[in-house]
N, C-alpha and C positions, 0 to 999 in steps of 0.2 A: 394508524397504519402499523403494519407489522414489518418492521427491518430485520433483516437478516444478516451474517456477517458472516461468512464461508472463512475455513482459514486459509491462507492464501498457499498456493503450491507451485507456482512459476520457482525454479532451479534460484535458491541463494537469496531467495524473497524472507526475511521474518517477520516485516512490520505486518499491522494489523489495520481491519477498516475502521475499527472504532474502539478506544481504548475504555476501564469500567466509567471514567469521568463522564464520557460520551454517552455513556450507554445510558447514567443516573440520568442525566439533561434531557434526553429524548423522554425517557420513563415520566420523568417530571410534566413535560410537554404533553401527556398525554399515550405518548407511543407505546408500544411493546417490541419487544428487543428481542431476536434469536441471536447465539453464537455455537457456529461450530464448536466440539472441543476441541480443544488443545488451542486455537485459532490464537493467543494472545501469549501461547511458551515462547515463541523467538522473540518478545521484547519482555517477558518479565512478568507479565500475568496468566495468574492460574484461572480456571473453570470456578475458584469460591470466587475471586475479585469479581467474576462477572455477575454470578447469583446473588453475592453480595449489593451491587451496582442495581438488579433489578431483571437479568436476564434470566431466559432460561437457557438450556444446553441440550442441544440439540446432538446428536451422534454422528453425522455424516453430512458431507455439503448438499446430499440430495434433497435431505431433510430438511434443510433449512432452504435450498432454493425453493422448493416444492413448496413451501410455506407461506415464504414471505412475500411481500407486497413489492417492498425495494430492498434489493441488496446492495451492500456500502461492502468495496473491497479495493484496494489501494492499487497492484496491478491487472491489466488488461486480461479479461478471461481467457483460460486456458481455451482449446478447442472442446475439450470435455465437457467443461462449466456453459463455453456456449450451448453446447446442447441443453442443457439443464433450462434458459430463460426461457422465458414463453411469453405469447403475447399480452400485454396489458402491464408486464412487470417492466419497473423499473431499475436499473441500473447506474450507478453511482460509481465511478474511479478514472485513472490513468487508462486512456485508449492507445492514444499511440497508432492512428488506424492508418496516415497515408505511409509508411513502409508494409503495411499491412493487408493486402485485400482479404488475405484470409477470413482473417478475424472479421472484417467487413460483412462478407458474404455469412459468416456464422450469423452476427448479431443482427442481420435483415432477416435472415430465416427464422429467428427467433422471435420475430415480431416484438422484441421488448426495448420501452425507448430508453435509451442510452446517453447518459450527459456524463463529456470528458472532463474530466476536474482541469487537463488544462486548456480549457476552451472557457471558463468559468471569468467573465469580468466583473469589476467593480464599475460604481458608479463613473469613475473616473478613466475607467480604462486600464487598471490595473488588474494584473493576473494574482489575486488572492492565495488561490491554492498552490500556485505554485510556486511563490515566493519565498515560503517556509521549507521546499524543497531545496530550491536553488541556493539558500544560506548553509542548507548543511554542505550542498555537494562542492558551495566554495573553500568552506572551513576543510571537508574530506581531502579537497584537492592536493594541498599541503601536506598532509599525511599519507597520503599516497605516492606523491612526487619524492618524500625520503624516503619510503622502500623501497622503490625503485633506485634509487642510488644507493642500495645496498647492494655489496656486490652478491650473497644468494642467488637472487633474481637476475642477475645480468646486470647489472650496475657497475658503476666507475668505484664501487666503495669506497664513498664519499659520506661523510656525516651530516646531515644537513644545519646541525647548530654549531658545529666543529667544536673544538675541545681546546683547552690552554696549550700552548705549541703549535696546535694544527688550527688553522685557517677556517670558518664557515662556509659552506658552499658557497657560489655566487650563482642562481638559477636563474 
């Protein structure tokens, strides 16, 4: 099978569908690997880490939709990228579809079937994919709840670990 990895362009998006580790694994497996370029600059890898890994590099998302069998991408296709699926392609990422009919009504006209990573259970009932999400956005929480208590932003300009004399928050 030939995967694809567009790089992702939803506003403040960096992460990647598939890092060079992923890429080696599928290759190993049998696969072949397209990636956009640049698809893996917002977390730290270049277009060598991919060709390295086993991919080739492709110029443009069209290219690599156009290409591949299943594309692997982390958020929900843009309306652009939906036009791009077609039928028989597979689709891999974060949907997000019921605030969404848009995206709905793209990816039916697309004819491409489409599996939400967080609709993805385990044997047991567990949400796999999105578990690894959910630990970071706990650990972010905290990091975000003291910027916001800086005063910049509108905050009480409160420190959240407080300092010898001053007090730590209490949130």
């Amino acid at each position: 099978m030939l995967i694809g990895v567009p790089k992702e362009i939803k506003n403040h998006e960096y992460r990647v569908g598939l890092v060079p580790s992923s890429v080696r694994e599928l290759i190993h497996h049998g696969h072949k690997v397209v990636v956009e370029t640049k698809a893996g600059g917002g977390i730290g890898f270049s277009d060598a880490d991919y060709k390295e890994a086993g991919a080739t590099i492709a110029p443009n998302a069209k290219s690599v939709f156009d290409k591949a069998d299943m594309i692997v991408k982390v958020k929900e296709p843009q309306p652009n990228e939906c036009k791009m699926l077609r039928k028989g392609q597979l689709l891999f990422t974060y949907l997000h579809l019921a605030p969404d009919p848009e995206q709905t009504k793209g990816l039916l006209k697309s004819g491409c079937t489409a599996v939400a990573y967080e609709t993805v259970t385990s044997p047991r009932g567990g949400l796999p994919l999105l578990a690894p999400m959910s630990e970071v956005a706990g650990r972010m929480s905290v990091q975000v709840g003291a910027h916001y208590l800086e005063k910049e932003p509108g905050g009480a300009g409160i420190l959240l670990g407080g300092v010898p004399g001053v007090r730590a928050a209490h949130v």
